[in-house]
C-alpha positions as CSV (number, residue, x, y, z in Angstrom):
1,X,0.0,0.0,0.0
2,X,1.5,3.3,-1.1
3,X,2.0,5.7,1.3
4,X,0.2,9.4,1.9
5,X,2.3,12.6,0.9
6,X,3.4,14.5,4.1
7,X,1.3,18.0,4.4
8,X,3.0,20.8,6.9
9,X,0.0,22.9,8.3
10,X,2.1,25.2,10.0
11,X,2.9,27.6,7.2
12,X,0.0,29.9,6.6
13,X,-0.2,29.5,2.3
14,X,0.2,33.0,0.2
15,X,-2.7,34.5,-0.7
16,X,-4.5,34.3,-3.8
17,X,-4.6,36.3,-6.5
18,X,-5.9,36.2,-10.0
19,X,-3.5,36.6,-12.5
20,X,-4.9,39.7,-13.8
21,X,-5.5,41.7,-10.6
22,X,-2.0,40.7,-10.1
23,X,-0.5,42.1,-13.4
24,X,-2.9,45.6,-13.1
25,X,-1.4,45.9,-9.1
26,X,1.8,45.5,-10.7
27,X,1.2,48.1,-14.0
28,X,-0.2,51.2,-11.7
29,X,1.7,50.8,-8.7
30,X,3.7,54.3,-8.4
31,X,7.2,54.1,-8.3
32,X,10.3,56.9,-8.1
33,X,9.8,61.2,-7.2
34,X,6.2,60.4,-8.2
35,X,5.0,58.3,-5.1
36,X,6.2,60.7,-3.0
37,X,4.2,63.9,-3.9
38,X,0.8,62.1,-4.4
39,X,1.1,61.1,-0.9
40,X,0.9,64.3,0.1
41,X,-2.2,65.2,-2.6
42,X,-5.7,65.9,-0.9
43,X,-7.8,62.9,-1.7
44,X,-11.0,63.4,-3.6
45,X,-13.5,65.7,-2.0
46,X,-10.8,67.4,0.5
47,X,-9.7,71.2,0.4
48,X,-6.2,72.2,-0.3
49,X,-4.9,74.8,1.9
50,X,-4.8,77.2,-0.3
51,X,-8.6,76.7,-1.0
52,X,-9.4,77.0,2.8
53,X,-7.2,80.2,2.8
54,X,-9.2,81.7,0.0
55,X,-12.9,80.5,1.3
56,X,-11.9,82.1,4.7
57,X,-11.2,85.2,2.7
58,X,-14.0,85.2,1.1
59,X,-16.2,84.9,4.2
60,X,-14.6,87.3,5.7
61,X,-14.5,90.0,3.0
62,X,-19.0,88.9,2.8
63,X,-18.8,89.5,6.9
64,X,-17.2,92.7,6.6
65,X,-19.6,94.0,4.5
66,X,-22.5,93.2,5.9
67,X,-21.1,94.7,9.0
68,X,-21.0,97.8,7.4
69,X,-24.5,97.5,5.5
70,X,-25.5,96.9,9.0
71,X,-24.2,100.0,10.4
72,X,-25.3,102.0,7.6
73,X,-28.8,101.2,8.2
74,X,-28.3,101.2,12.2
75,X,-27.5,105.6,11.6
76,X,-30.4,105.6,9.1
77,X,-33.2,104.5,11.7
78,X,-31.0,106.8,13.8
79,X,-31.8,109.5,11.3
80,X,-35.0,108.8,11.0
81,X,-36.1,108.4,14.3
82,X,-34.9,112.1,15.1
83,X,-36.7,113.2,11.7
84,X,-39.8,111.8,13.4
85,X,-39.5,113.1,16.6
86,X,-39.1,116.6,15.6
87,X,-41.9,116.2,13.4
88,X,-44.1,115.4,16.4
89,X,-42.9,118.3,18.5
90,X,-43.9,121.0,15.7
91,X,-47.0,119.2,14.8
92,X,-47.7,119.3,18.9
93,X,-46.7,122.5,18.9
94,X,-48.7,123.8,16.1
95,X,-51.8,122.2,17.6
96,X,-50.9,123.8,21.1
97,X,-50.3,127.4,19.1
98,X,-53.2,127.0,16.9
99,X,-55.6,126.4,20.7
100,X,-53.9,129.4,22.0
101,X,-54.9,131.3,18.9
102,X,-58.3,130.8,19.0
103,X,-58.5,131.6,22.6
104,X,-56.3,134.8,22.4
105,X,-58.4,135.6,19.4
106,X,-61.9,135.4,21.9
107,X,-60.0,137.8,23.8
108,X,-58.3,140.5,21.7
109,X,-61.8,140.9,20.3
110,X,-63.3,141.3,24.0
111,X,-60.5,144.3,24.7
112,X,-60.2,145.8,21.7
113,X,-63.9,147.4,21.9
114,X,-63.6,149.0,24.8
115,X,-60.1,150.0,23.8
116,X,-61.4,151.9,21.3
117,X,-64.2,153.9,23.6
118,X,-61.0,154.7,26.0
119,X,-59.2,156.2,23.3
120,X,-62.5,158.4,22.1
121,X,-62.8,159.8,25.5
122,X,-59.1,160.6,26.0
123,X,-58.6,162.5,22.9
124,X,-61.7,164.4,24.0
125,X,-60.3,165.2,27.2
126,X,-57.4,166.5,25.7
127,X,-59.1,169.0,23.2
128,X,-60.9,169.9,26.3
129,X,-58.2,170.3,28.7
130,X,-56.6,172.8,25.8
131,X,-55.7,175.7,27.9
132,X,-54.8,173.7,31.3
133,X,-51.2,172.1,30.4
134,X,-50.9,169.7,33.0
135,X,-53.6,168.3,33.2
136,X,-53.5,167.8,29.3
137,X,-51.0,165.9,29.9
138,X,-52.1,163.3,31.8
139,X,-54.8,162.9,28.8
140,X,-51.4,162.1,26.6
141,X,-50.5,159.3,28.8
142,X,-53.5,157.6,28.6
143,X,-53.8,157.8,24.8
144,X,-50.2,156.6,24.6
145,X,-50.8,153.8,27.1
146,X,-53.8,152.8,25.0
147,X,-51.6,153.1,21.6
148,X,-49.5,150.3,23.5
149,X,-52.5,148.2,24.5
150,X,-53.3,148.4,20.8
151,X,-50.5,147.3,19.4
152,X,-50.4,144.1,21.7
153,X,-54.3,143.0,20.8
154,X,-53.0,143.5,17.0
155,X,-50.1,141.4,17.4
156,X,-52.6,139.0,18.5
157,X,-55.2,138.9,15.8
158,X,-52.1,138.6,13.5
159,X,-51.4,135.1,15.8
160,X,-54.8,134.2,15.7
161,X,-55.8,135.3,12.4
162,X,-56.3,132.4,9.8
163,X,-53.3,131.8,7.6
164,X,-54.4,132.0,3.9
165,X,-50.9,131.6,1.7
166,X,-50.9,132.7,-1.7
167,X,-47.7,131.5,-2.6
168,X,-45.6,132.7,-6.2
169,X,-42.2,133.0,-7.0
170,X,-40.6,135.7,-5.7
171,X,-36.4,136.7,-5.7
172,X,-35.1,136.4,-2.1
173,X,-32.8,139.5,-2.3
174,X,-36.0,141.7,-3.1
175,X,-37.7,139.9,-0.2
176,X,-35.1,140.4,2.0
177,X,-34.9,144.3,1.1
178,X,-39.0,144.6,2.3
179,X,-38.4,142.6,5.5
180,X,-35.3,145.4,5.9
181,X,-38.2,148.2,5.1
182,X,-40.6,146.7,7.3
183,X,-39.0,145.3,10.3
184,X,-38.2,149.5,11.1
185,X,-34.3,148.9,11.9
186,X,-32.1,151.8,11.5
187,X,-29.2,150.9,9.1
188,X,-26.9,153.4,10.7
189,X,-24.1,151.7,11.6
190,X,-25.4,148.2,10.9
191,X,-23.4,146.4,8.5
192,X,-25.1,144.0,6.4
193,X,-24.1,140.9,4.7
194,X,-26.1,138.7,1.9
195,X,-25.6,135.4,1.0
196,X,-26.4,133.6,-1.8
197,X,-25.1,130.3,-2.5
198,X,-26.1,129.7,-6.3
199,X,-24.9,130.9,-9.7
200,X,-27.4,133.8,-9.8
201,X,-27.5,136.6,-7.8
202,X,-30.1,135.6,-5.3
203,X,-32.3,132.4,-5.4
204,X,-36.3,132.5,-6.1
205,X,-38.5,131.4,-3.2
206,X,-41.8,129.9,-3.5
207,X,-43.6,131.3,-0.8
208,X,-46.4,134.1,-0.1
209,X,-44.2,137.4,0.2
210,X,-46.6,139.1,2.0
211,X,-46.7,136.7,4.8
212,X,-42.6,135.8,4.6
213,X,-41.7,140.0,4.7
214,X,-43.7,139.9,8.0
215,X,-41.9,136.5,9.4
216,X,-38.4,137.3,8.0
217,X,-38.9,141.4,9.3
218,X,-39.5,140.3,12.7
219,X,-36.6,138.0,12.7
220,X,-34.5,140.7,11.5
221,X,-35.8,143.2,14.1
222,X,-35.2,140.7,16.8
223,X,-31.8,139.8,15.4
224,X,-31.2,144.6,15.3
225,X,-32.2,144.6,19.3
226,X,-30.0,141.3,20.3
227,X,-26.9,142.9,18.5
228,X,-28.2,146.5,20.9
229,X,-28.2,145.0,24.0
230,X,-24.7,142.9,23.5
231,X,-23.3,146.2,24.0
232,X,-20.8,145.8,20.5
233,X,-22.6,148.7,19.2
234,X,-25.4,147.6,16.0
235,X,-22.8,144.8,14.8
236,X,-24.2,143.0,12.3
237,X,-26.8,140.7,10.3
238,X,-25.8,138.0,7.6
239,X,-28.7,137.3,5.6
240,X,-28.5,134.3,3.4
241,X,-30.9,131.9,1.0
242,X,-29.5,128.2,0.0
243,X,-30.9,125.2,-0.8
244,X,-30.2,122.4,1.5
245,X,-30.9,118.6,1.1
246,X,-31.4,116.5,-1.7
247,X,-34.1,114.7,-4.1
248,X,-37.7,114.9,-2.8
249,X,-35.8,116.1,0.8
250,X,-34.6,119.5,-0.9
251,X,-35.5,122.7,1.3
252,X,-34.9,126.5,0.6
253,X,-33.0,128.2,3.8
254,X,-34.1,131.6,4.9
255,X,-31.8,132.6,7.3
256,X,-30.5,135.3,9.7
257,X,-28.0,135.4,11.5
258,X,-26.9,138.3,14.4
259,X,-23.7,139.2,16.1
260,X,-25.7,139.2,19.7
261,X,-25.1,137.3,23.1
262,X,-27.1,134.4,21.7
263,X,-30.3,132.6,23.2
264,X,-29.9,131.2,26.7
265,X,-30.3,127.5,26.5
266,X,-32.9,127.0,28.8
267,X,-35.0,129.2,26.2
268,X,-34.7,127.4,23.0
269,X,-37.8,125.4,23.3
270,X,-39.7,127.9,24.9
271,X,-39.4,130.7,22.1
272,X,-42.1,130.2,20.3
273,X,-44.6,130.0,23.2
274,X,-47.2,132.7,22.7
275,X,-45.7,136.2,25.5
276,X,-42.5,134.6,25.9
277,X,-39.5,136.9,25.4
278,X,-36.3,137.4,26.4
279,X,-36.3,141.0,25.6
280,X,-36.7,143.7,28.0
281,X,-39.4,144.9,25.8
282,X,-42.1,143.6,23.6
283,X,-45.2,141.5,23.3
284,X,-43.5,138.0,23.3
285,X,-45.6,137.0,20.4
286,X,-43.3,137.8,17.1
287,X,-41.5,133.9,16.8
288,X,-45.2,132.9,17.6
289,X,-46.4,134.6,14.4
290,X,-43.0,133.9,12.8
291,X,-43.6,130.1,13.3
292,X,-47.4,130.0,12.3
293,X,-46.4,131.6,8.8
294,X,-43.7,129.2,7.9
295,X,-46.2,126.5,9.5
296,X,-48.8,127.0,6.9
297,X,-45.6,127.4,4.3
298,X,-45.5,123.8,5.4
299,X,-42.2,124.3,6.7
300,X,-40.0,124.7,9.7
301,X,-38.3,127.0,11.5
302,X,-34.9,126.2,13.8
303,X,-32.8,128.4,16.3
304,X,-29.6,128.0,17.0
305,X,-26.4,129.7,18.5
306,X,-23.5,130.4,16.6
307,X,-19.8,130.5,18.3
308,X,-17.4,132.0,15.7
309,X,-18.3,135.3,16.0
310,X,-20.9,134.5,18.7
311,X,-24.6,135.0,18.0
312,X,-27.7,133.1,16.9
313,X,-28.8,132.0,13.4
314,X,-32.4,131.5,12.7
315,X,-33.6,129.4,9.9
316,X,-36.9,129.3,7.8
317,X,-36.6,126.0,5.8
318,X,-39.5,126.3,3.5
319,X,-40.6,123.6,0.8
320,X,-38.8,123.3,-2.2
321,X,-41.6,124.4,-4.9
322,X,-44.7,123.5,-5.8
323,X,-45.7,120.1,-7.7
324,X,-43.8,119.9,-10.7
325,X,-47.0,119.6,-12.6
326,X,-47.8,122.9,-11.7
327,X,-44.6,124.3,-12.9
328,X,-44.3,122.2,-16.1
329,X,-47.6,123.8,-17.2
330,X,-45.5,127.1,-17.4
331,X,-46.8,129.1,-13.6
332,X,-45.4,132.5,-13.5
333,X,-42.3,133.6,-11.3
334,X,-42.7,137.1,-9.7
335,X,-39.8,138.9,-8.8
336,X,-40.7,142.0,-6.3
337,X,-40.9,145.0,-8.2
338,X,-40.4,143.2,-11.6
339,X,-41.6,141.4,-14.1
340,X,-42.9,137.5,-14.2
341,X,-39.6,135.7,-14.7
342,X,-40.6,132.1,-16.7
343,X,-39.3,129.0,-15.7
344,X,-36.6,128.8,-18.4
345,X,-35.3,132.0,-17.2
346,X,-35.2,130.4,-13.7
347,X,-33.2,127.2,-15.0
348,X,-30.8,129.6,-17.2
């Protein structure tokens, strides 16, 4: 009987391979300078560090701005916000004025008629008290201190009165010159500045100039007496008209600025209260009037203090012009003691 082959189990046997995964493991296997670097490549779906460093970039230059879009919008509600606010205060102080009004109004009325009997009497008194000189006199005083009790109940019908605005165009240097005319202040000594910051000599203004000579004239005469009682001597006024703003935000700027002590601070709000005045004289009620005329211009008025040279600055910022309808159709421009000047003259 033949005997078995002898069989070690101890040695594990190689593994397997088919002859053609052999041959392609052998054909693609790298070999030399070439193994070495695609080691080190990124394997599919992995970023190279240069394509983290520019993704980082990226992210941050996209962080950056939105940071600053951020910001930009952060000071617009800022702006906003204060725009809105100030356009509650004058519309609550408009209301306040306009109750005041119609209560002064009541009033005036109520004085004024028995005003006018006083007066009669006194003036008869005087004719009859011809040939006794003192007692003449005393007749005087109380037609003068009636003349004074006039002019207050007239300065507050002009508060009360309704404000009807017939606006046109009219050339702020000639509406300055009235105001000059009708606020009574003696030039003597006064110098007198204009402004205008446009290529023609002076802007036009869209406004009702019988209303705005009686607004700016009693800001000038305030602006004559606050230069007075600094003590410089009459100083001086710097009257100027710009346009401020832009697009559908566009103003014209009345202003007029003095060479006085300023306003106290603790006054600024309270100006245009109705018998409020810093003055040592007067009714109190000019800025009142002041601010209802530029308040049915549908504008604003502002006060501030200047430091170099010291003084205060008050501002009428009026609308812009009418609708552009209006002034497309081809609506007149009236320059004061001139002729109608057409909207292509105005553009020229």
């Amino acid at each position: 009987m033949p005997e078995a082959p002898f069989i070690d189990l101890t040695t594990a046997p190689a593994p397997f391979s088919p002859p053609c995964e052999r041959g392609s493991a052998n054909a693609h296997a790298p070999s030399g300078p070439e193994s070495a670097a695609d080691a080190h490549a990124p394997a599919a779906g992995q970023l190279s560090p240069g394509d983290l460093a520019e993704l980082l970039s990226t992210f941050n230059s996209v962080t950056a701005r939105v940071q600053e879009s951020h910001e930009r919008l952060r000071a617009e509600v800022s702006r906003l916000s204060a725009e809105l606010c100030e356009a509650n205060a004058c519309l609550e102080r408009s209301r306040r004025l306009a109750a005041l009004g119609e209560m002064a109004a009541g009033i005036a009325h109520e004085v004024r008629n028995p005003l006018g009997s006083i007066a009669l009497y006194a003036r008869m008194l005087e004719d009859d008290l011809a040939d006794r000189e003192s007692e003449q006199g005393i007749a005087r005083k109380i037609l003068r201190a009636v003349r004074g009790l006039d002019a207050v109940v007239h300065d507050v019908l002009n508060f009360a009165r309704e404000m009807r605005v017939n606006p046109e165009w009219v050339d702020a240097g000639s509406l300055f010159d009235l105001a000059m005319e009708a606020s009574g202040v003696s030039v003597a000594g006064l110098r007198v500045d204009r402004s205008w910051k446009t290529n023609r000599s002076a802007p036009d203004v869209w406004c009702d100039p019988v209303l705005m000579r009686q607004a700016l004239g009693n800001i000038i005469r305030n602006a004559a007496e606050a230069n007075q009682e600094s003590g410089r001597g009459p100083g001086s006024l710097v009257l100027s008209a710009r346009r401020e703003g832009r697009g559908a935000a566009t103003v014209m700027c009345l202003s007029v600025r003095d060479t006085g002590t300023g306003v106290p601070e603790d006054a600024l709000e309270r100006l245009f209260n109705p018998f409020y005045t810093t003055r040592r004289a007067g009714t109190g009620l000019g800025l009142a009037i002041v601010h209802r005329i530029v308040d049915a211009h549908g504008g604003s008025v502002r006060i501030s203090n200047v430091s170099s040279p010291p003084g205060a600055i008050v501002e009428l910022r009026l609308p812009l012009a009418p609708a552009q309808d209006t002034i497309a159709r081809g609506a007149p421009s009236m320059r004061l003691g001139s002729t109608p000047i057409t909207p292509a003259e105005r553009a020229a």
